[in-house]
ROKOL-891699 format. One record per residue (C-alpha): residue number from 1; residue in one letter; z negated, x negated, y. Coordinates in Angstrom, 2 decimals, decimal comma, always signed. Example, Ala and Ser with C-alpha at 12.3 -4.5 7.8 and 13.67 -1.06 7.14 Angstrom:
// ROKOL-891699
+-----+-----+---------+---------+---------+
|   n | res |      pz |      px |      py |
+-----+-----+---------+---------+---------+
|   1 |   a |   -7,80 |  -12,30 |   -4,50 |
|   2 |   s |   -7,14 |  -13,67 |   -1,06 |
+-----+-----+---------+---------+---------+
//
This chain:
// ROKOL-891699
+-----+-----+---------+---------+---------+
|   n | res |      pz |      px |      py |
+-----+-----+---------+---------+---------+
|   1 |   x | +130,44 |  -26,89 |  -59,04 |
|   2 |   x | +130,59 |  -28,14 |  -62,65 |
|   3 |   x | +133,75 |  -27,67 |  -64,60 |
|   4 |   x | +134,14 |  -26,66 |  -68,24 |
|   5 |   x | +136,48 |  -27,20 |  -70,98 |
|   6 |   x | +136,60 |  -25,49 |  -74,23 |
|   7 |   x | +136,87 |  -27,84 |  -77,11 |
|   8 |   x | +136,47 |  -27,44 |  -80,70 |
|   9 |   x | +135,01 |  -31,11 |  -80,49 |
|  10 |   x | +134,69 |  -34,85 |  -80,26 |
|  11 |   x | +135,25 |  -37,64 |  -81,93 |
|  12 |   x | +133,51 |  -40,61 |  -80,21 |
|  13 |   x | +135,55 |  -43,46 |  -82,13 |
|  14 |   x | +138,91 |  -43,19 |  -83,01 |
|  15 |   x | +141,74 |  -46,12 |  -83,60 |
|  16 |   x | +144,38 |  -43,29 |  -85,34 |
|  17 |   x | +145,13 |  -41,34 |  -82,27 |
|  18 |   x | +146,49 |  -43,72 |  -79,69 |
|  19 |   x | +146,09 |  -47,59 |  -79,07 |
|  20 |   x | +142,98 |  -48,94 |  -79,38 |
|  21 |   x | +139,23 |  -47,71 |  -79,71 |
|  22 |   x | +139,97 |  -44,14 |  -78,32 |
|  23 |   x | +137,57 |  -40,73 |  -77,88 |
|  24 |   x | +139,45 |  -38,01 |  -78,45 |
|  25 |   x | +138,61 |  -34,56 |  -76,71 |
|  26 |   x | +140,37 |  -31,92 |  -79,26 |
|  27 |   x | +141,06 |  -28,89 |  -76,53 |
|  28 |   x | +140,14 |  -25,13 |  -78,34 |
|  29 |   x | +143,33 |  -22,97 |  -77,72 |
|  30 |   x | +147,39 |  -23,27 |  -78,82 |
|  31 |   x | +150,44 |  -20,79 |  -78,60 |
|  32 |   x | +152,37 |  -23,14 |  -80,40 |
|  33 |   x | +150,63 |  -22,33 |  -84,27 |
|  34 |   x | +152,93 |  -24,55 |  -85,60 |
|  35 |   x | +152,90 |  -24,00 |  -88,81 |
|  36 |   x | +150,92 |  -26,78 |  -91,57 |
|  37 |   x | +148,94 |  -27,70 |  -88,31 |
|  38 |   x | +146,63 |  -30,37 |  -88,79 |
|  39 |   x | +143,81 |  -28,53 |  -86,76 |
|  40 |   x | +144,61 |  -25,27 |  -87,34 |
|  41 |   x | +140,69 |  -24,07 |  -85,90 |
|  42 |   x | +141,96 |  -24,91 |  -82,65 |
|  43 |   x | +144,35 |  -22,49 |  -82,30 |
|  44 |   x | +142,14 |  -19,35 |  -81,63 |
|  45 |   x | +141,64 |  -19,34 |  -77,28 |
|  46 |   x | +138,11 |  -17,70 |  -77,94 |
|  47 |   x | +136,56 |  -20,68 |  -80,57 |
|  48 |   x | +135,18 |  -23,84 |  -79,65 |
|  49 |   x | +132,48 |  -24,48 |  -77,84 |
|  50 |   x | +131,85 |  -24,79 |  -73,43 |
|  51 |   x | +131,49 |  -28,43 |  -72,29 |
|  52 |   x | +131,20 |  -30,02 |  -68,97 |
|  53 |   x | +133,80 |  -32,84 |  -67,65 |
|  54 |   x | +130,44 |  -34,44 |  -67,11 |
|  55 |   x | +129,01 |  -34,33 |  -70,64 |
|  56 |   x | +131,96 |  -35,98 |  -71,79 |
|  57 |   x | +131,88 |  -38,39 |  -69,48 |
|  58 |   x | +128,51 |  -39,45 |  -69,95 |
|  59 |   x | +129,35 |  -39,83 |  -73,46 |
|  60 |   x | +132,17 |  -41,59 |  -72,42 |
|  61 |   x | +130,06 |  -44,48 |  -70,19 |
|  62 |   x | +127,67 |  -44,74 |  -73,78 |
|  63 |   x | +130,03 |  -47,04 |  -75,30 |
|  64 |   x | +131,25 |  -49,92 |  -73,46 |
|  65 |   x | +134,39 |  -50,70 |  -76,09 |
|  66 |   x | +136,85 |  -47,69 |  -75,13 |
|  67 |   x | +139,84 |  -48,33 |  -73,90 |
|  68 |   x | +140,74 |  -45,01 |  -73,25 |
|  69 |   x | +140,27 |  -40,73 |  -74,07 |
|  70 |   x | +143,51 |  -38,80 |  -76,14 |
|  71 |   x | +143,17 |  -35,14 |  -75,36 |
|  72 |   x | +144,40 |  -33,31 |  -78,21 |
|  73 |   x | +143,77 |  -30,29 |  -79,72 |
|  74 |   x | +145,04 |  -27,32 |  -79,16 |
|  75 |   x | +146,78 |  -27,65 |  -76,59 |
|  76 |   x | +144,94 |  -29,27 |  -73,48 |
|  77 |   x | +147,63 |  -28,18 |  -71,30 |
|  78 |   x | +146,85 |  -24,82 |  -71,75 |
|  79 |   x | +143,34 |  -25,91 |  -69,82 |
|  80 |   x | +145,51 |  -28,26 |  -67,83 |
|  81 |   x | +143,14 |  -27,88 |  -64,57 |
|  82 |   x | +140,31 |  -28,83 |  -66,58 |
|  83 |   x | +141,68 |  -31,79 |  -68,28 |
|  84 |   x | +142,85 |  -32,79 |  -65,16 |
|  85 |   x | +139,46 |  -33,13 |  -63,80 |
|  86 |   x | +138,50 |  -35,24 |  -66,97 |
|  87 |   x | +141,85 |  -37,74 |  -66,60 |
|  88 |   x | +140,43 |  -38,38 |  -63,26 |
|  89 |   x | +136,97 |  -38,56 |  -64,33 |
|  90 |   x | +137,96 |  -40,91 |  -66,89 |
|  91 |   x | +140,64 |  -43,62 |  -64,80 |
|  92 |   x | +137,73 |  -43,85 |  -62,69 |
|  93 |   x | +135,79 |  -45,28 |  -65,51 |
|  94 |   x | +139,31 |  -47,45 |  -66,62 |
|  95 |   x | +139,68 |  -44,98 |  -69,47 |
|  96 |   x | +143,45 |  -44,62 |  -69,85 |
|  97 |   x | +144,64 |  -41,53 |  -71,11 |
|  98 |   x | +146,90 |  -40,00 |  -74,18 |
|  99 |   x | +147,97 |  -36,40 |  -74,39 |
| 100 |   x | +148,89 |  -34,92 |  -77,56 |
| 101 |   x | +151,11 |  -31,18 |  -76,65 |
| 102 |   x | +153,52 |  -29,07 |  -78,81 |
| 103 |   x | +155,61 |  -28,71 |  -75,17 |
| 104 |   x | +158,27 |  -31,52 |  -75,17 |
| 105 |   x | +158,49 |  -33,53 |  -72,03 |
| 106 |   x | +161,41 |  -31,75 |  -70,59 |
| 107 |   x | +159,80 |  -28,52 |  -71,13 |
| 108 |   x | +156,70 |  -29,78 |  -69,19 |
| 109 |   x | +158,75 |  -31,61 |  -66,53 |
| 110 |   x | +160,86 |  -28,24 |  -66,05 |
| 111 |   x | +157,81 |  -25,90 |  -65,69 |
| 112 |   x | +155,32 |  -27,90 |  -63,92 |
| 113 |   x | +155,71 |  -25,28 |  -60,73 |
| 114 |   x | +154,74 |  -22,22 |  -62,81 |
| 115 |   x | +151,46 |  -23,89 |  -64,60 |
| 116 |   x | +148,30 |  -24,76 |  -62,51 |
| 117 |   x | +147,63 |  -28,41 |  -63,33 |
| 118 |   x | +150,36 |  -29,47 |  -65,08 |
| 119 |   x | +151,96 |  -31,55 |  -63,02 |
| 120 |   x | +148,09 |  -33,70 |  -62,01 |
| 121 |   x | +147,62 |  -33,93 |  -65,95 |
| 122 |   x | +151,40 |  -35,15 |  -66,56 |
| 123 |   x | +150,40 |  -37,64 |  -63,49 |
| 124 |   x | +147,28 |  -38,42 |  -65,04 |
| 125 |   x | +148,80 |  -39,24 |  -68,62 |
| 126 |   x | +149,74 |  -42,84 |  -69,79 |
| 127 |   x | +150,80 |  -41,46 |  -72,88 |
| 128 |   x | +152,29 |  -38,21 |  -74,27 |
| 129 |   x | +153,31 |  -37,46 |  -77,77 |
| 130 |   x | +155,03 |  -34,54 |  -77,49 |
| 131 |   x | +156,74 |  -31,62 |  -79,80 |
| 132 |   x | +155,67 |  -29,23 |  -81,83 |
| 133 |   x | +154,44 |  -30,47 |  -85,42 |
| 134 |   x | +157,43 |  -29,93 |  -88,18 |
| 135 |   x | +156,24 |  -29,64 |  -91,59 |
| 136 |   x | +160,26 |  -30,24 |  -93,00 |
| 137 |   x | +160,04 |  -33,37 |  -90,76 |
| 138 |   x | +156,36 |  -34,43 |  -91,72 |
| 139 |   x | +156,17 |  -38,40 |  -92,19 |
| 140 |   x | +152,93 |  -40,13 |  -93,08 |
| 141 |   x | +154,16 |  -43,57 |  -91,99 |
| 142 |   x | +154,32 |  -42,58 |  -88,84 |
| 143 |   x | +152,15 |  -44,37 |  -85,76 |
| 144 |   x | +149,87 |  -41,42 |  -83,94 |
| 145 |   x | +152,11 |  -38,68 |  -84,87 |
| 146 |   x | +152,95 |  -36,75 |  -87,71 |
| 147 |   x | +156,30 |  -35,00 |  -87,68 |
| 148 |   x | +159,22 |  -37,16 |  -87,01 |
| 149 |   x | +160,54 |  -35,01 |  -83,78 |
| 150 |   x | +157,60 |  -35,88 |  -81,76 |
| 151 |   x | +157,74 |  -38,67 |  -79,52 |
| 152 |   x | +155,03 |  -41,25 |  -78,02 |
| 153 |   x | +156,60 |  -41,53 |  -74,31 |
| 154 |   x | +155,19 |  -43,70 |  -71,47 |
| 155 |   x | +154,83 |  -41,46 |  -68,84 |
| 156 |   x | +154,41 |  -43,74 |  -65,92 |
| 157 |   x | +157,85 |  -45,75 |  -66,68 |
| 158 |   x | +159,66 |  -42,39 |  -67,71 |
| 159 |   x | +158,93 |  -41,13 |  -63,83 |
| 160 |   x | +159,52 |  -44,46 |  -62,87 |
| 161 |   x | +162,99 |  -44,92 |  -64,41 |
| 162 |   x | +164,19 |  -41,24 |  -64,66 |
| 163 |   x | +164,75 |  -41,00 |  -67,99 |
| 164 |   x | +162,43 |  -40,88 |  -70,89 |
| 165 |   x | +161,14 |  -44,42 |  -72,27 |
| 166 |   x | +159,66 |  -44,11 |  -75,63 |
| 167 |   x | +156,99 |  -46,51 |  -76,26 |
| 168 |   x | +157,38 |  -48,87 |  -79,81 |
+-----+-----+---------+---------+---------+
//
């Protein structure tokens, strides 16, 4: 059985949203609306388009210089089964993975029981910037994010080491 994601699209080269050469998977559907959102298309739960894990992943294995897939959007935990399916699709290929979400990691952490596939895509995630985007706190100069609330956390040392380690 195939599985599907809605996106509102794909960018197959990216070095602006996480380290490295990156494809980024921008996920079609967000509660958060925050306002002066950079994406603002992606908000609607009925846009986008219907795309197989596999699709991506096939364009994934085209180019032999990622280092890894950001899943943005939207909000791809809001699909979190699906994108779950792609993480794993994607270590297998040594694709690591950054997730962009207006929840904060405490939030996610805290509700992982009540949301199918949160807690595989947290698992899943080397990186997550988190927070809602904040126009009053907006910052250009800023590395992969663009508000200065949101934070880039590594996931894997923040389980780890019980306590949230923000990478530099």
């Amino acid at each position: 059985m195939e599985t599907y994601l809605r996106i509102a699209g794909i960018i197959k080269e990216s070095i602006v949203d996480g380290p490295g050469i990156r494809m980024v998977v921008f996920a079609q559907g967000c509660k958060h609306r925050c306002p002066g959102c950079h994406n603002p298309e992606t908000h609607a739960f009925d846009g986008g388009t219907l795309v197989t894990v596999e699709s991506i992943i096939e364009q994934a294995k085209k180019n032999p210089l990622l280092d890894g897939i950001t899943f943005s959007g939207g909000d791809p935990f809001e699909q979190a089964p699906a994108f779950s399916i792609l993480a794993r699709e994607a270590k297998k290929l040594n694709l690591d993975i950054v997730t962009y979400t207006g929840y904060t990691y405490e939030y996610l952490l805290e509700n992982l029981s009540r949301h199918d596939g949160w807690d595989t895509l947290l698992d899943l995630t080397d990186i997550l910037v988190d927070g809602k985007y904040e126009s009053s706190k907006r910052n250009i100069l800023l590395k992969f994010r663009g508000s200065e609330n949101q934070r880039i956390i590594d996931v894997k040392r923040s389980k780890m080491e019980n306590k949230i380690v923000l990478v530099n």
